[in-house]
PQR file of N, CA, C, O and H, with PARSE charges and radii, in Angstrom:
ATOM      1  N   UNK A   1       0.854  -1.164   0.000 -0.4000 1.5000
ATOM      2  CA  UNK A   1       0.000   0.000   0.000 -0.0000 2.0000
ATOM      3  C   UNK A   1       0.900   1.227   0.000  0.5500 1.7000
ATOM      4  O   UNK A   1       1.820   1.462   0.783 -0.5500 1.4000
ATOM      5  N   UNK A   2       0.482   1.945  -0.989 -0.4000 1.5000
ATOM      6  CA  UNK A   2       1.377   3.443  -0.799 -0.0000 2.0000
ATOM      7  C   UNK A   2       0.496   4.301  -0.744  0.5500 1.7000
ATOM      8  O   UNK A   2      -0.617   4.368  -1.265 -0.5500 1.4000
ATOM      9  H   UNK A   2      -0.265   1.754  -1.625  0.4000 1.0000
ATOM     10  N   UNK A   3       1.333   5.295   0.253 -0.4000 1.5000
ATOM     11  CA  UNK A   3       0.176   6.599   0.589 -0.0000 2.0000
ATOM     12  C   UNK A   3       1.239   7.691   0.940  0.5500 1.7000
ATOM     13  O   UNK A   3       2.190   7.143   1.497 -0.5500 1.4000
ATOM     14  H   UNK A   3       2.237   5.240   0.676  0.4000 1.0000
ATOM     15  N   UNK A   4       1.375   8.723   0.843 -0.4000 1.5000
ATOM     16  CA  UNK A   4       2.051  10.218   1.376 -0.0000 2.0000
ATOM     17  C   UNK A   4       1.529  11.083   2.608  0.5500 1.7000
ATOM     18  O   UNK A   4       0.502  11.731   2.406 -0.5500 1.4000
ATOM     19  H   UNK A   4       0.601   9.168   0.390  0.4000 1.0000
ATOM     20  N   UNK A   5       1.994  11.146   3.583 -0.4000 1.5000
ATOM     21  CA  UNK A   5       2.221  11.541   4.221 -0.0000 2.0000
ATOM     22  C   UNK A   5       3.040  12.995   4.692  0.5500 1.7000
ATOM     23  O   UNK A   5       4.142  12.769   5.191 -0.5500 1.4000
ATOM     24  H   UNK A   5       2.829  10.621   3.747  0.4000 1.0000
ATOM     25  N   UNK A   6       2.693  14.300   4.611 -0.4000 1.5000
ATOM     26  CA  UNK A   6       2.911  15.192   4.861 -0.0000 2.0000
ATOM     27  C   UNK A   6       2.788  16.198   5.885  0.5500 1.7000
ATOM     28  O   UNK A   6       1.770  15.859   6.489 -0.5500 1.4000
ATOM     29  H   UNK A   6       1.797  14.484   4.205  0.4000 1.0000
ATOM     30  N   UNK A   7       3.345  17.480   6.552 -0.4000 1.5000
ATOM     31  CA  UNK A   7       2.851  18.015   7.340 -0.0000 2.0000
ATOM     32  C   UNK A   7       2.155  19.268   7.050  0.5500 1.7000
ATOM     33  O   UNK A   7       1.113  19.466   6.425 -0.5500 1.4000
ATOM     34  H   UNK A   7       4.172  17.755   6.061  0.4000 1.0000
ATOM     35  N   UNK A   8       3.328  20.444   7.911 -0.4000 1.5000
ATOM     36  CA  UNK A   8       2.329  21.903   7.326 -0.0000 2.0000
ATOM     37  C   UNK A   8       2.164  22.197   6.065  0.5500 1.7000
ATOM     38  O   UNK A   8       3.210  22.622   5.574 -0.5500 1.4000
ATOM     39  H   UNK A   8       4.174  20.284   8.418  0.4000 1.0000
ATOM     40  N   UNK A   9       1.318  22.152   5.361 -0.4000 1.5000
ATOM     41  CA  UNK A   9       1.667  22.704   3.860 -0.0000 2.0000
ATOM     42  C   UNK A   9       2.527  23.916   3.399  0.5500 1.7000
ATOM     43  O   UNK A   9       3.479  23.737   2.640 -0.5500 1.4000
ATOM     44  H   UNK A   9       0.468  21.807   5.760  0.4000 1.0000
ATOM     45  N   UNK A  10       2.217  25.050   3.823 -0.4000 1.5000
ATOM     46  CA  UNK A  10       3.334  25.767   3.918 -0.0000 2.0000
ATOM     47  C   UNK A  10       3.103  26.842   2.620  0.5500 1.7000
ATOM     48  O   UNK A  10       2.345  26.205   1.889 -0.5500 1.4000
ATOM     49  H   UNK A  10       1.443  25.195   4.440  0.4000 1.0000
ATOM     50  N   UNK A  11       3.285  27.727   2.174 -0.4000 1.5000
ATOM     51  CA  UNK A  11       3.819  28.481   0.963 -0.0000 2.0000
ATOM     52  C   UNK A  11       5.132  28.431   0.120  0.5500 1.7000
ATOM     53  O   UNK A  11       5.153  28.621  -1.096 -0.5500 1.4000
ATOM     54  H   UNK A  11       3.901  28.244   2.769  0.4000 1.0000
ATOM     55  N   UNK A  12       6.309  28.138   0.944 -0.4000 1.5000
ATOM     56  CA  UNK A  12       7.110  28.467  -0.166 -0.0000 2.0000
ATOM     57  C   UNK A  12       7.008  27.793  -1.142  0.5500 1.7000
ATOM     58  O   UNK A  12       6.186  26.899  -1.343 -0.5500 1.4000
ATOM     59  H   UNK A  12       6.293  27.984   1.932  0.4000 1.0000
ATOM     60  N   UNK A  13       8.134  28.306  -2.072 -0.4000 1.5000
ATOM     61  CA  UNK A  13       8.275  27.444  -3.159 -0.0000 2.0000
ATOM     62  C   UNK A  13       8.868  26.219  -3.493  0.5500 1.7000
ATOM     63  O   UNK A  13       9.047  25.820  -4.644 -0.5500 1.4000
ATOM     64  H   UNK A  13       8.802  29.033  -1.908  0.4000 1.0000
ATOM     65  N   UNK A  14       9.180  25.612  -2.431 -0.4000 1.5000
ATOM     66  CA  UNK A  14       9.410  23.808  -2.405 -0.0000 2.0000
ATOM     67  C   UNK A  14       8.534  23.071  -2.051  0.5500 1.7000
ATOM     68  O   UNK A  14       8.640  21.873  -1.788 -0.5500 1.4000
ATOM     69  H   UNK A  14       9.035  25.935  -1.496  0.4000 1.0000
ATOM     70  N   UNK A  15       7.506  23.797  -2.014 -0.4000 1.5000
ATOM     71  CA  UNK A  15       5.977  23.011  -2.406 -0.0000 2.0000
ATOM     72  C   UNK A  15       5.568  21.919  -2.668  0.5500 1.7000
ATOM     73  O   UNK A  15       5.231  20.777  -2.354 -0.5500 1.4000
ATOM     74  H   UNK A  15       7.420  24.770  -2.228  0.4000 1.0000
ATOM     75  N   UNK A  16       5.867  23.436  -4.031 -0.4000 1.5000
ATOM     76  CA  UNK A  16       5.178  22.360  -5.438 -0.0000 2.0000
ATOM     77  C   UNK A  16       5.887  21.043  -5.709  0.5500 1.7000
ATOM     78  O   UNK A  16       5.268  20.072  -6.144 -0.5500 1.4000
ATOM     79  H   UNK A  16       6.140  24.363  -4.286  0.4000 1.0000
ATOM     80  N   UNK A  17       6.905  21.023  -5.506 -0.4000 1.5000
ATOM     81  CA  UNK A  17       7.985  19.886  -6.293 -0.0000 2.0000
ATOM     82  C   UNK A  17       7.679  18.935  -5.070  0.5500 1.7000
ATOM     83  O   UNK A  17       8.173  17.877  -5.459 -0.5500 1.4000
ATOM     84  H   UNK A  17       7.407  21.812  -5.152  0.4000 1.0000
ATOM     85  N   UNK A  18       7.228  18.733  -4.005 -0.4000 1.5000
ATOM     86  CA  UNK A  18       7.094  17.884  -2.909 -0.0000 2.0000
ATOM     87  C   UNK A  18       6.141  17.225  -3.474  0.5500 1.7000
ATOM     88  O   UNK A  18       6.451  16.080  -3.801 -0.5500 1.4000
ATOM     89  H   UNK A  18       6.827  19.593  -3.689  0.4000 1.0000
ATOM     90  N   UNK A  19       4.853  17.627  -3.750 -0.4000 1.5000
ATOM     91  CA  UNK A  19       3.466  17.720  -3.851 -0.0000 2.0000
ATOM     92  C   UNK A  19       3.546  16.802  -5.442  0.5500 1.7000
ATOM     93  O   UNK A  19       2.657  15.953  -5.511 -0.5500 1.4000
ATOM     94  H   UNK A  19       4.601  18.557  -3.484  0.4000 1.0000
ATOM     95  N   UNK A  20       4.238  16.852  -6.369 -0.4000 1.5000
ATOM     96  CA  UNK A  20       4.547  16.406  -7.690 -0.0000 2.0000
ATOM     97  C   UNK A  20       5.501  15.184  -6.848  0.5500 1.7000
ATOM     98  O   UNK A  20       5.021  14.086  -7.130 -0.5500 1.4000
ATOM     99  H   UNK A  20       4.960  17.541  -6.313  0.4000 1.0000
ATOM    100  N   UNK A  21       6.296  15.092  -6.223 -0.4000 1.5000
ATOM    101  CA  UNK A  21       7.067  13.680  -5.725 -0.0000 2.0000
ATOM    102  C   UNK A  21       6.165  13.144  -5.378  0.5500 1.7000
ATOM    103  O   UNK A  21       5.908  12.060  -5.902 -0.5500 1.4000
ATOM    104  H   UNK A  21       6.686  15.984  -5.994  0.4000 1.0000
ATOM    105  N   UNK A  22       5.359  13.642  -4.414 -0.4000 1.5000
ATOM    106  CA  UNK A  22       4.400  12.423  -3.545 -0.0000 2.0000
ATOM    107  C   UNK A  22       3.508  11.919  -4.804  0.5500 1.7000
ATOM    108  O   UNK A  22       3.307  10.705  -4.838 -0.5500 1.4000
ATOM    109  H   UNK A  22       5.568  14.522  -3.988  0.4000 1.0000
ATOM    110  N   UNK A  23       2.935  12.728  -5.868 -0.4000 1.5000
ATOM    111  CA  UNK A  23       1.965  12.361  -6.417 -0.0000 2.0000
ATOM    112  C   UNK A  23       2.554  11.348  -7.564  0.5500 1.7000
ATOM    113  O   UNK A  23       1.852  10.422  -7.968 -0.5500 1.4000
ATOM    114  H   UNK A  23       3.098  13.714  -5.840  0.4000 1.0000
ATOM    115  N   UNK A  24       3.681  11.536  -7.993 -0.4000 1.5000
ATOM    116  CA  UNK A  24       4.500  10.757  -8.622 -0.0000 2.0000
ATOM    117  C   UNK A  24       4.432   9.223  -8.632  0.5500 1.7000
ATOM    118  O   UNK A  24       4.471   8.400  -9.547 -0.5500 1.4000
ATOM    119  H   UNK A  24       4.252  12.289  -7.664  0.4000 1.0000
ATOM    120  N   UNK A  25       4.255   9.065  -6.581 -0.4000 1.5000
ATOM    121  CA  UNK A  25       4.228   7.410  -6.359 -0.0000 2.0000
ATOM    122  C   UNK A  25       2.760   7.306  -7.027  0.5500 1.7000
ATOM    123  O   UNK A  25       2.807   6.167  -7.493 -0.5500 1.4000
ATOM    124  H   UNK A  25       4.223   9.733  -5.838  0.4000 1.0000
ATOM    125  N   UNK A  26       2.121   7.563  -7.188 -0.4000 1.5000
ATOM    126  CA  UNK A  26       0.446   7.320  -7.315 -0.0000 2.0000
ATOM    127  C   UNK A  26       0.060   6.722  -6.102  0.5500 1.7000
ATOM    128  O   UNK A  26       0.037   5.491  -6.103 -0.5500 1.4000
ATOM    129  H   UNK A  26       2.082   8.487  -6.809  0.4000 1.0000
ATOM    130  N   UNK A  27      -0.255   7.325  -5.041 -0.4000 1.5000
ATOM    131  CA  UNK A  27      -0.762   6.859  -3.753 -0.0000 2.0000
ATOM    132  C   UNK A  27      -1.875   6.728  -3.676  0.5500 1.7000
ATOM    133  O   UNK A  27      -2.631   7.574  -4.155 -0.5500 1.4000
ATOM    134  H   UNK A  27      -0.236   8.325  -5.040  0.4000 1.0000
ATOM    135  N   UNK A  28      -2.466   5.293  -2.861 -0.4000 1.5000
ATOM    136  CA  UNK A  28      -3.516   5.130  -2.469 -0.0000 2.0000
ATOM    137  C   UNK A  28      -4.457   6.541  -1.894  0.5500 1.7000
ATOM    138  O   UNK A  28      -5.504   7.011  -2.338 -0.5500 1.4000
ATOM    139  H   UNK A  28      -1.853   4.606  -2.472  0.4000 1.0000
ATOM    140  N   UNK A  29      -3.826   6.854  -1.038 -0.4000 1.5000
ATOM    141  CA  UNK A  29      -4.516   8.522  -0.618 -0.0000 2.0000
ATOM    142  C   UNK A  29      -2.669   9.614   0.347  0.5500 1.7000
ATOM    143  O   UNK A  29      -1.470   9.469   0.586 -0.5500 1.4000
ATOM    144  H   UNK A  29      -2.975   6.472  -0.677  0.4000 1.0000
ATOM    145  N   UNK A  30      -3.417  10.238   0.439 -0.4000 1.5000
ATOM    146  CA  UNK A  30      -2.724  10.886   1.332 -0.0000 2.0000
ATOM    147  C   UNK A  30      -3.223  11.707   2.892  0.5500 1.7000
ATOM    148  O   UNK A  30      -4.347  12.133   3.157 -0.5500 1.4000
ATOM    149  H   UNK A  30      -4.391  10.356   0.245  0.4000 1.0000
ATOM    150  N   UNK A  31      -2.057  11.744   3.711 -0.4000 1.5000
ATOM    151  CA  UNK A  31      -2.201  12.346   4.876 -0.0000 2.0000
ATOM    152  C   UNK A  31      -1.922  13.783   4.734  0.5500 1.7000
ATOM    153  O   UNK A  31      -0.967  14.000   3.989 -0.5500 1.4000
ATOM    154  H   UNK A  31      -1.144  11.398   3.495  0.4000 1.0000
ATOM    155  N   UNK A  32      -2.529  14.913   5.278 -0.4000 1.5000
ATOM    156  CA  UNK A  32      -1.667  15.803   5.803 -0.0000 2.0000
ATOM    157  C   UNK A  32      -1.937  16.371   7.303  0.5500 1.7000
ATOM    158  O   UNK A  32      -3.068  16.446   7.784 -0.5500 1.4000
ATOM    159  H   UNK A  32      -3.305  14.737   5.883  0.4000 1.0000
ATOM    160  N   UNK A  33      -0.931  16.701   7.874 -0.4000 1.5000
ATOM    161  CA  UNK A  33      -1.022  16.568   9.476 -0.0000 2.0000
ATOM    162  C   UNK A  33      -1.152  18.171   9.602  0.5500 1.7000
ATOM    163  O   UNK A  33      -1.615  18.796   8.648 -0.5500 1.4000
ATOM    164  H   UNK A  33      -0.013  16.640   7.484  0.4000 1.0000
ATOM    165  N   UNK A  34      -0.841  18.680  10.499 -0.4000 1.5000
ATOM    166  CA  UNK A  34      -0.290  20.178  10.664 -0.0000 2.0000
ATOM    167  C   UNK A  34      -1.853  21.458  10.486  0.5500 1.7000
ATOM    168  O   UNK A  34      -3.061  21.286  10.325 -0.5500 1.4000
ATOM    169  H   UNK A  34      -0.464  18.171  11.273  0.4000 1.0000
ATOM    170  N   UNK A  35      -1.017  22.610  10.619 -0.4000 1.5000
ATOM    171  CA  UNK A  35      -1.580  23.521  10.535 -0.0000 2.0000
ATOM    172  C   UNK A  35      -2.218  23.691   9.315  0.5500 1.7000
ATOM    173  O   UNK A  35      -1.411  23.645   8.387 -0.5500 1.4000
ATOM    174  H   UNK A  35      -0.036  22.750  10.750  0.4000 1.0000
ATOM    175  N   UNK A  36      -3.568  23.901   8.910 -0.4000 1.5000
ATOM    176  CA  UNK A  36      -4.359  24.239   7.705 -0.0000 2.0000
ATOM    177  C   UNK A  36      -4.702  25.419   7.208  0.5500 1.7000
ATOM    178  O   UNK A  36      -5.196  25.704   6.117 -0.5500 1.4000
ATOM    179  H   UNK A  36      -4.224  23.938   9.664  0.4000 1.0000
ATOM    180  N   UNK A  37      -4.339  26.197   8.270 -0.4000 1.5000
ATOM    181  CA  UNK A  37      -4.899  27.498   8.196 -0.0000 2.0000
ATOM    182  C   UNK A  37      -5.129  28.226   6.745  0.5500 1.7000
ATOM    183  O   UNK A  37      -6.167  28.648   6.237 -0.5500 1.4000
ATOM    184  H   UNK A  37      -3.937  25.965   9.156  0.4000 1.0000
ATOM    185  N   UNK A  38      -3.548  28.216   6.183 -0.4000 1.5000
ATOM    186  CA  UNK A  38      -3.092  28.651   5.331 -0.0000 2.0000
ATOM    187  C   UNK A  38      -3.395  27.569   4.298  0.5500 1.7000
ATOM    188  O   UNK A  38      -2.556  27.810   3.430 -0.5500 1.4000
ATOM    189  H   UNK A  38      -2.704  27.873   6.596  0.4000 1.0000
ATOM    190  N   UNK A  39      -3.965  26.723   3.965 -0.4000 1.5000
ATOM    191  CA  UNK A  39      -4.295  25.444   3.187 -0.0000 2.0000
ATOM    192  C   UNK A  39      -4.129  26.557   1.818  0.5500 1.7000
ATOM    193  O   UNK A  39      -3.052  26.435   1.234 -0.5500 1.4000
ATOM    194  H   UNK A  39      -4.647  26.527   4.670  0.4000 1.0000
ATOM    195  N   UNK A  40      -5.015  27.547   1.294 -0.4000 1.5000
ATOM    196  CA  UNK A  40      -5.317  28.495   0.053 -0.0000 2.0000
ATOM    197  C   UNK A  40      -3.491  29.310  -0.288  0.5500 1.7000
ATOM    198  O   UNK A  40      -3.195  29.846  -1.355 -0.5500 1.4000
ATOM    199  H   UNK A  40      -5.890  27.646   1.769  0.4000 1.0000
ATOM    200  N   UNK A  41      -2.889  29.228   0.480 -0.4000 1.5000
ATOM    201  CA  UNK A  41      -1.794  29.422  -0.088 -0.0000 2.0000
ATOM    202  C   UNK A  41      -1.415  31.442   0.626  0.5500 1.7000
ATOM    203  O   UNK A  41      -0.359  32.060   0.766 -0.5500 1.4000
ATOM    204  H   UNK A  41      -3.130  28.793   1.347  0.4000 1.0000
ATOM    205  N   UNK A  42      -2.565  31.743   0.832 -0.4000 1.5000
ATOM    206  CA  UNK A  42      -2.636  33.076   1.203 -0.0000 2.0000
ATOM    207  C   UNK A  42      -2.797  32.951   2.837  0.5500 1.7000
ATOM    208  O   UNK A  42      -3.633  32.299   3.464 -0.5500 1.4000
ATOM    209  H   UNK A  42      -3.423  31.241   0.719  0.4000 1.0000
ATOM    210  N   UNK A  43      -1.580  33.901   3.395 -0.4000 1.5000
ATOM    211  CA  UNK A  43      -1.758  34.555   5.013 -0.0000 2.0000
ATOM    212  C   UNK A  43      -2.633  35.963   5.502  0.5500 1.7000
ATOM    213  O   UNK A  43      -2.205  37.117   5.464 -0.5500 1.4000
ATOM    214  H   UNK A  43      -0.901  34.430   2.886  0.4000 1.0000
ATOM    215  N   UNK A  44      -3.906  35.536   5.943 -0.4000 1.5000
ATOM    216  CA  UNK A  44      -4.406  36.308   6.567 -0.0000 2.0000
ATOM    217  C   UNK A  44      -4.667  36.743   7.644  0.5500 1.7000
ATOM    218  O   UNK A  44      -5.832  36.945   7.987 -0.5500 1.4000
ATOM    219  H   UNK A  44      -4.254  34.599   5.974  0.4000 1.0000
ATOM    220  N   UNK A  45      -3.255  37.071   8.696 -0.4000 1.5000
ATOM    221  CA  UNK A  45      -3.309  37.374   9.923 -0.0000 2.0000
ATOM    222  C   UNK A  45      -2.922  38.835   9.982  0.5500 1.7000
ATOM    223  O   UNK A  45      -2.884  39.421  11.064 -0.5500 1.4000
ATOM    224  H   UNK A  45      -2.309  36.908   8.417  0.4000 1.0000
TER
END
């Protein structure tokens, strides 16, 4: 079984290329743990 596992998502720009590795394996699903706040990519505090 393969699946990805991740934490805060985060903004910068080593992102994307994480997000393209994990999806790469073709995983059953994925996790992500962490703070969501920022899920849209934009900080609104």
């Amino acid at each position: 079984m393969t699946f990805a596992e991740g934490g805060d998502i985060g903004t910068s720009l080593s992102v994307p290329p994480l997000h393209k590795q994990a999806s790469s394996w073709d995983p059953l699903f994925g996790l992500v743990g962490g703070d969501l706040a920022y899920a849209d990519g934009v900080y609104r505090g």
